[in-house]
N, C-alpha and C positions, 0 to 999 in steps of 0.2 A: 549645612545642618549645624544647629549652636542647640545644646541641651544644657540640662537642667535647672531647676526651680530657681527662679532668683532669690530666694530667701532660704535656702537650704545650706548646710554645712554641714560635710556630713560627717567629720573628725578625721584624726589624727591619721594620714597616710601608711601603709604597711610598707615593710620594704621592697627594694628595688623586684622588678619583677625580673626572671632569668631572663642574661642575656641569649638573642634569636641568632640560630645560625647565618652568616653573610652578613650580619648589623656592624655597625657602629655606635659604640655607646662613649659620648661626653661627659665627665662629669665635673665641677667645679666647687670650691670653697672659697670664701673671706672667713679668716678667720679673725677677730679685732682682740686686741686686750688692752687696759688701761695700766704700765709698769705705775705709773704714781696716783694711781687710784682717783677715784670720779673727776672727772672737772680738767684732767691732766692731759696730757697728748696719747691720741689713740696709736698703739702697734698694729698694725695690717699684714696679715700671711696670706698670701696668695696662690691657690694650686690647682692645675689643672690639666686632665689628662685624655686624650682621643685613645680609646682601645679597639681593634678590633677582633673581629672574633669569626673564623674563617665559616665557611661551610662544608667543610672535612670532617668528619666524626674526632677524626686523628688529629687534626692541625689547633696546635695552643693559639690563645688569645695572643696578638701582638700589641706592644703601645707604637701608634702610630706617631704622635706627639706628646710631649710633654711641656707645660710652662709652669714657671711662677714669680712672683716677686716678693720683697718684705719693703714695708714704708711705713713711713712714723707721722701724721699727719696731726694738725693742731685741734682744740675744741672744735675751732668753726668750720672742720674740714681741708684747709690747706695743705696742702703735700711741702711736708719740708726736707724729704727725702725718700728716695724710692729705688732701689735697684733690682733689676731682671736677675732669676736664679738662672737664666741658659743664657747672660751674657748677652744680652742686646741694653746695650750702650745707650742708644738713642734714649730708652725707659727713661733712664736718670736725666733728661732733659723736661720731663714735667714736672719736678720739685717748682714748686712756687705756684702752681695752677691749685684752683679752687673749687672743690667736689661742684658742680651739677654741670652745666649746658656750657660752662667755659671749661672744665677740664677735660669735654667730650669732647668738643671743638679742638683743643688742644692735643687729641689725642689721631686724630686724623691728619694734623698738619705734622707732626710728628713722627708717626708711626703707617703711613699711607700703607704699606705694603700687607702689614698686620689689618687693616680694615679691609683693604681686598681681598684678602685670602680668609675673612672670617677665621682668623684662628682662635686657639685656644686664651694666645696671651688678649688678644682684642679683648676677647667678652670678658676678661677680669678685668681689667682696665675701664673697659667700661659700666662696669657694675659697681664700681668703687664709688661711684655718689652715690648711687642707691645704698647699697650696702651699709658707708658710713651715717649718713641720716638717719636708720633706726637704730643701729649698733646701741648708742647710751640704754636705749629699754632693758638690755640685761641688766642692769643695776638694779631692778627693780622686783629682780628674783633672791636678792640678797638683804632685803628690807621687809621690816615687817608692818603691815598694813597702807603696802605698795599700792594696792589696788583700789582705798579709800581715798589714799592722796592723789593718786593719778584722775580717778575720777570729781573728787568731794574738797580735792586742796585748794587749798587761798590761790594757788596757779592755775586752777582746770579751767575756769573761766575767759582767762587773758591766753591759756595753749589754745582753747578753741579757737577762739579769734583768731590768732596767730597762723591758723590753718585751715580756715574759713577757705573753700573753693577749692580748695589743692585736689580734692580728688573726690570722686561719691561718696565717701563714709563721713564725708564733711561740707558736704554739699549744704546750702542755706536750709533746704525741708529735711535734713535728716535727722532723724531723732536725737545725737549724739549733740549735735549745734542747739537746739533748744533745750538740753540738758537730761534729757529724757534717764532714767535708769534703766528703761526696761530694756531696751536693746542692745548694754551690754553682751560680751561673748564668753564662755568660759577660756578661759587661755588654760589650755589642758597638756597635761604631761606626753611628752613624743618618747619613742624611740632612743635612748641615750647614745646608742653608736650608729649613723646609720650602714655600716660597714659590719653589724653584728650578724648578719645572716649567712647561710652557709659557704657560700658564693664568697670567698675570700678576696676575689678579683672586680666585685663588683663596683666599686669604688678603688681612687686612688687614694695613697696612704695617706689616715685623718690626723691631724696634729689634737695632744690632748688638751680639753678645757676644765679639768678638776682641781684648778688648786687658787679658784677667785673668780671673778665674775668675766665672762665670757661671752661674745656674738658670734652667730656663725651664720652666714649665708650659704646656701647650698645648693646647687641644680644638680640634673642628671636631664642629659638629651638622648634618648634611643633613636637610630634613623635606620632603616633597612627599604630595600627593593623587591616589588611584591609584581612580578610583568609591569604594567603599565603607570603603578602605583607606588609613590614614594610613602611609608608610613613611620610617623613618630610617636612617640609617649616622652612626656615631659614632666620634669616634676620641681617644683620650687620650696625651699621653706627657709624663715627667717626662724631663728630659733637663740636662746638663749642657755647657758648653764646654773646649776641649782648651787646650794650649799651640800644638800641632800645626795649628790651625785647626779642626778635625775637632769631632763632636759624640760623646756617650757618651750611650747609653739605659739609664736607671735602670728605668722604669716604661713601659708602654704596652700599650693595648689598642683594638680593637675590636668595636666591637658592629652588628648590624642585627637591625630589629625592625619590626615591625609592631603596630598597633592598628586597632581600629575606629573609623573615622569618627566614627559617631554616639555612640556610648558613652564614646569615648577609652579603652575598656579594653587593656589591653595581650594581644594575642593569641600573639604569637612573639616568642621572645629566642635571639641567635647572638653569643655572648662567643669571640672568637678572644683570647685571651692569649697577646700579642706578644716583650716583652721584660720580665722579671720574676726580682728578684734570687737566688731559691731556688724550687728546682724544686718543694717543698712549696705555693707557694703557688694554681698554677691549683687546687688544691685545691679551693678557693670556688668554681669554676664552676658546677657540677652546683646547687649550695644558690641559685642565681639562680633556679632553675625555682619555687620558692616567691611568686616576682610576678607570673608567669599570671594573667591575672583581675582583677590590678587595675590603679583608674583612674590614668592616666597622670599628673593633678595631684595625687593623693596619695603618689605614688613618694618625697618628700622626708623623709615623717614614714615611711612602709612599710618603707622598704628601710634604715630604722635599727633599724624591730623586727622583720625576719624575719633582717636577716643583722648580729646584734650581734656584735662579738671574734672569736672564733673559727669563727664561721660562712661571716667574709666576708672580703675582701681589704678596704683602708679606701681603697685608690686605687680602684678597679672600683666599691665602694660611691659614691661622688662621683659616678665615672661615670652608674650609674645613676639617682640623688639628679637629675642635670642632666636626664633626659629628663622630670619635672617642666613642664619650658617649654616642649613639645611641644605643647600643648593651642593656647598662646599663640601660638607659630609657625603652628598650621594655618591661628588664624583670620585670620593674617596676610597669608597667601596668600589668602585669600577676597576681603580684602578690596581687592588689588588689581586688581579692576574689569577682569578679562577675559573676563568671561562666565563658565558650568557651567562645574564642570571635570570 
């Protein structure tokens, strides 16, 4: 099952929803900033935490893992330094790799153990070419008539081009590539903290972005065991800081799903596409229905061959790329020692 409208969005995400007794809840950040402002080398913060959260009325939430790193990477993405905050050494062996399909590559020959075990440091690690590739859009919240030049500049022309095919929002017939206006998105004000709800534990602790322009990548993975049914809610947003205090949503979605237990095959998929720059792009929804069926720890290599370029959105592809870890999280829960679930 793959739901909703492909041309629907339906705004800015609420917060985290309570954590379920028995779950595990992931959740991550890139945080990027520019010390020498536009054009300069990007600072990259990286953090991320497994928390669980027992089935005892009584029993506090534990953090099961934590990672992170900080790295200073150049305009074109290159890593020119990077080191692990829990001390894995190896990390600082990919200074010199270059954000997309060689620093991923690089990131498995290096770090083998962290790709098998789906942890926390992998998925920053590998979300750092994504991440980095939209981060500069925050500048664009700190200029005024941002949004004329991005679409209407002596550049928008030769950007299209430049980006011609990379994914559905730029696919050859999409309205955005023949210059169309009308399908721009409103890029609408988020959430400023998303850690502001009452739930003080629901997120790990967020690094501040008020005092200059700012990227923030963010997931949160919920997984829990339901008898025979493994179940997640997932949530992604690319977002930006204001002058104004305020935050700007670039990118964001949600997903829930379901698998089976025993097989970890993937049974139901529910893409709500939140906040997304051209209305062209929930487009990709529908073409999600093509990973019915499969097993959840092959999602990383799958959902790059059923939904290449034009098939897929390349954020939402990440997204689902991450339920990958899902396998890893179930037996995580098992093995905190509360009995059948």
């Amino acid at each position: 099952m793959v739901s909703k409208a492909a041309q629907d969005v339906s705004g800015p995400a609420p917060l985290a929803p309570p954590r379920q007794p028995g779950s595990i809840r992931r959740t991550m950040t890139l945080d990027t900033r520019w010390p020498d402002g536009e054009g300069g080398d990007m600072d990259v913060v990286g953090s991320a935490r497994d928390l669980y959260t027992p089935r005892r009325v009584d029993g506090a939430p534990r953090t099961v893992r934590e990672d992170g790193f900080i790295a200073r990477l150049t305009p074109e993405r290159r890593i020119l330094r990077i080191d692990a905050t829990g001390g894995k050494r190896a990390v600082a062996e990919l200074a010199g790799s270059q954000g997309g399909k060689q620093l991923r590559g690089r990131i498995g020959e290096v770090l083998p153990e962290e790709l098998d075990g789906a942890t926390p440091l992998y998925l920053l690690l590998d979300d750092l070419a994504g991440a980095s590739l939209v981060a500069g859009w925050a500048f664009s919240q700190w200029v005024q008539g941002w949004e004329e030049a991005l679409f209407d500049g002596p550049e928008s022309d030769a950007r299209r081009k430049r980006n011609e095919g990379v994914c559905i929002g730029f696919s050859p017939s999409s309205p955005v590539m023949i210059g169309s206006r009308d399908d721009r998105q409103h890029f609408p004000r988020i959430v400023p903290s998303l850690d502001s709800g009452a739930d003080r534990q629901a997120w790990h602790s967020l690094s501040s972005q008020d005092d200059g322009p700012g990227a923030r990548r963010a997931r949160r993975l919920d997984v829990r065991l339901d008898g025979n049914t493994v179940r997640m809610n997932a949530h992604f947003q690319d977002s930006a800081s204001r002058p104004d205090g305020q935050r700007m949503g670039l990118h964001e979605y949600l997903i829930t799903a379901t698998a089976d237990r025993e097989t970890m095959m993937l049974r139901s998929l529910d893409v709500d596409p939140r906040v997304l720059p051209f209305g062209y792009c929930p487009m990709a929804v529908p073409n999600t229905a093509r990973l019915i069926g499969t097993p959840l720890g092959d999602l990383r290599q799958a959902v790059l061959a059923e939904l290449p370029r034009t098939l897929g959105c390349t954020h939402l592809n990440d997204m689902l790329r991450s339920l990958a870890d899902v396998p890893q999280l179930a037996a995580t829960i098992e093995q905190q020692g509360e009995g059948a679930l």
